[in-house]
C-alpha positions in Angstrom: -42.1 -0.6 -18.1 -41.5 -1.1 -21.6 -38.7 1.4 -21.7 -36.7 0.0 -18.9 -37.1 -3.4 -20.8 -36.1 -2.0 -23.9 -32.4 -0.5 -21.7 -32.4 -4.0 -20.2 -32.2 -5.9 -23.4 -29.9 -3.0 -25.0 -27.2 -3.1 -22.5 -26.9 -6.4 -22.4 -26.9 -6.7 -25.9 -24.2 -4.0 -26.2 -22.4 -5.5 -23.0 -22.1 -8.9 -24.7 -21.0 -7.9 -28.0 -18.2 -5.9 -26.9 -16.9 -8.5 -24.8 -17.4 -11.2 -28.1 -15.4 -8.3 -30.1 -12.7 -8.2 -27.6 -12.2 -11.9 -26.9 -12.5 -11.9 -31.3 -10.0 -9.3 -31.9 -7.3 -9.4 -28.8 -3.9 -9.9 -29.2 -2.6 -12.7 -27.9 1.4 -13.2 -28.3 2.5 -15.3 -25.4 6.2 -15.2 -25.2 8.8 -16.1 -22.4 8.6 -12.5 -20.6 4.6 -12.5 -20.5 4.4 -16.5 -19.7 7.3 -16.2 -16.3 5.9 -15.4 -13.0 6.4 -11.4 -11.8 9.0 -11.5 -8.7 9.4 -7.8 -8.2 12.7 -7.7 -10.1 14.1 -11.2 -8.7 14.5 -13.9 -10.5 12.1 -16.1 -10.9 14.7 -19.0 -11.6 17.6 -18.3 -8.7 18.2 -19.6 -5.4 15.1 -18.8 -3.2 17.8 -18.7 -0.3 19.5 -15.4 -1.1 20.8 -13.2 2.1 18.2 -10.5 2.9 19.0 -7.1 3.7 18.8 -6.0 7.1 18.6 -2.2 6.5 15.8 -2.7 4.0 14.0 -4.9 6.7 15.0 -1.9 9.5 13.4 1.0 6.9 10.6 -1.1 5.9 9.4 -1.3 10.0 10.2 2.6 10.3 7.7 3.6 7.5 5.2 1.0 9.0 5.6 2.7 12.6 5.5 6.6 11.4 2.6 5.1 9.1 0.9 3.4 11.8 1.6 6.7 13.8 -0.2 9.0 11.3 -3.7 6.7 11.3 -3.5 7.2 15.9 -2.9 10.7 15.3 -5.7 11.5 12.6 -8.7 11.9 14.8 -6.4 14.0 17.0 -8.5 17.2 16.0 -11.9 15.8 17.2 -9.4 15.7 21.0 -10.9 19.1 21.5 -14.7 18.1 22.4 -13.9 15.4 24.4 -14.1 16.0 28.5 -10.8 15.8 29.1 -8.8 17.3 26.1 -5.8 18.3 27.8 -5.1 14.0 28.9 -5.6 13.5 25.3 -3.3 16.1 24.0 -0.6 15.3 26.3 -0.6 11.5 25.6 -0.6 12.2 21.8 2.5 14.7 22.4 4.4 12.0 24.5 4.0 9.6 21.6 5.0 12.1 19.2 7.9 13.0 21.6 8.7 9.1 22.0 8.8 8.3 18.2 11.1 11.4 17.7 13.6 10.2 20.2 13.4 7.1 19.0 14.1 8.4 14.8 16.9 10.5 16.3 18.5 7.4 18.1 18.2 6.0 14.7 19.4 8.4 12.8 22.3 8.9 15.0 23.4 5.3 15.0 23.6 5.1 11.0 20.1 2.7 10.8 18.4 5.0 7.9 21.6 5.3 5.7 21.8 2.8 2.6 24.9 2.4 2.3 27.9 1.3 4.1 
């Protein structure tokens, strides 16, 4: 009992003089760059009402729907022990068929290239 007592007291000891030493002995240089807000690279100061890009928005909602269709098709594997694995393994296969048809029609009209 004493010995767990004994860690008690020490590691809070220890816990609260390091976090004394750092408050004590941090740096603190506030300057304009550290003090403005962090807008992933826009400024912080501008218009709020700048045109959005429409290809970014169409990319972003690809990667969401091929990253949505990776988390359906993880437990795929586990499709073998169920009573009807051949249902299972054709429905999976007409998504995956679906979603290619779909990135092809995509890729065909021009939707995944950056630039015009």
């Amino acid at each position: 009992m004493n010995t767990i007592l004994f860690m008690f007291i020490l590691s809070s000891s220890l816990s609260m003089i390091l976090t004394t030493l750092n408050m004590w002995l941090a740096q603190s240089n506030p300057d304009s760059e550290k003090l403005s807000p962090y807008e992933c690279g826009f400024d912080p100061l501008g218009s709020a009402r700048l045109p959005f890009s429409i290809r970014f928005f169409l990319i972003a909602i690809l990667f969401l729907l091929f990253d949505l269709e990776i988390a359906l098709l993880l437990p795929l594997p586990w499709a073998t022990q169920l009573q009807f694995p051949l249902n299972t393994l054709a429905l999976a296969s007409t998504i995956l068929l679906l979603l290619t048809l779909g990135l092809i029609y995509e890729w065909t009209q021009g939707g995944l290239e950056w630039a015009e």
